[in-house]
C-alpha positions as CSV (number, residue, x, y, z in Angstrom):
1,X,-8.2,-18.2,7.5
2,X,-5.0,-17.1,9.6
3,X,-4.5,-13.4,9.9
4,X,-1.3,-14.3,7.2
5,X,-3.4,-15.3,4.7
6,X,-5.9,-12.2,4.9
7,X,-5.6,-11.1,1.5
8,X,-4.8,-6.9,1.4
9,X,-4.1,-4.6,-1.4
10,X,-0.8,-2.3,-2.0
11,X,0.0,0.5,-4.1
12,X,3.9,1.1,-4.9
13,X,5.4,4.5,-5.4
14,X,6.2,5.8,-9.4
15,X,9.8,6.8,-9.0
16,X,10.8,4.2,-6.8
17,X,8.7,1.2,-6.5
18,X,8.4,0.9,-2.7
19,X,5.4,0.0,-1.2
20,X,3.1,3.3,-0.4
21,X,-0.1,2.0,1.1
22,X,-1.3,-1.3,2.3
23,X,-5.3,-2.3,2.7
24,X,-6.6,-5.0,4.5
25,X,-9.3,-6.6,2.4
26,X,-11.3,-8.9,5.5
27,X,-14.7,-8.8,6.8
28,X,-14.5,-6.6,8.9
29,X,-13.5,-3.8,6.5
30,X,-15.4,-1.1,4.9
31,X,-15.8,-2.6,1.4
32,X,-17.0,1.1,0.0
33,X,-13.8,3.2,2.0
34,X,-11.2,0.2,0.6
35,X,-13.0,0.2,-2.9
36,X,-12.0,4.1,-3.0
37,X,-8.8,3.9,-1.2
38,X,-7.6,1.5,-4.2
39,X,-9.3,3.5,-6.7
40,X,-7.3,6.8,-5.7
41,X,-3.8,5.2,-5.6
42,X,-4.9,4.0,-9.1
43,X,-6.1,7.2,-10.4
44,X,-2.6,9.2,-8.6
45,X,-1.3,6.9,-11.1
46,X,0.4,4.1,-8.4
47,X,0.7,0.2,-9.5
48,X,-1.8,-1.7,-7.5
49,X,-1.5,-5.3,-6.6
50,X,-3.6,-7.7,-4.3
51,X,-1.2,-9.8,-1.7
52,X,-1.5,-11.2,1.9
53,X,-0.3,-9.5,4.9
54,X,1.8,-12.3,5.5
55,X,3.6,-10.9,2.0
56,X,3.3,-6.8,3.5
57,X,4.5,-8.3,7.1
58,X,7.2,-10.3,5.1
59,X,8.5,-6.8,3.5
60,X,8.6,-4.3,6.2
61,X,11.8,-3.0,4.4
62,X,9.8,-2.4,1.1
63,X,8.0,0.7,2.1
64,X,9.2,3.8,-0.5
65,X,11.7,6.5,1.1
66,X,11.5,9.1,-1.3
67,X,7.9,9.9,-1.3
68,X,5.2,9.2,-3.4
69,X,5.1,12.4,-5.6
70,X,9.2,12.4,-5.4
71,X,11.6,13.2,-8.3
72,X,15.2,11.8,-8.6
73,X,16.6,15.0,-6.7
74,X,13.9,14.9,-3.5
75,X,15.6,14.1,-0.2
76,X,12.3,13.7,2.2
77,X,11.6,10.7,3.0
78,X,8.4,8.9,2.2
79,X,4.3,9.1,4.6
80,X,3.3,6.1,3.6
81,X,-0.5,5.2,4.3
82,X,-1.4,2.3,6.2
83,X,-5.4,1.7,6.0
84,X,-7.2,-0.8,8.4
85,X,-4.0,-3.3,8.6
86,X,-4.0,-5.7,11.6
């Protein structure tokens, strides 16, 4: 399988929909640590969704800006998490 098609996990930010964290789910990977990384962006309350890092590579621009805990009136701009991506 070419590094593209390794399939990965995201979570978007609640307020604006940008991308907050990005998992790669491959062999080599901690199955436990990505089970609870996708389990806590669930339970913060973050849309989860299973892509390729072809698809995260693809949308660089995607990643959220206002932060992940942000209201319409924050300014700072978003620390995203990046977990094991190649």
């Amino acid at each position: 399988m070419s590094d593209e098609q390794v399939p990965a996990y995201i979570a978007r930010c609640r307020v604006c929909g940008g991308i907050i964290m990005a998992a790669v789910d491959d062999d080599e990977v901690d199955r436990g640590a990505l089970a609870e990384d996708v389990a806590r962006a669930i339970r913060d309350g973050h849309s989860v969704e299973r892509v390729t890092v072809g698809w995260v590579r693809s949308h660089a621009d995607d990643w959220c800006r206002c932060g992940d805990d942000a209201t319409e009136n924050d300014t700072e701009p978003a620390q995203p998490m990046l977990l094991a991506f190649a």
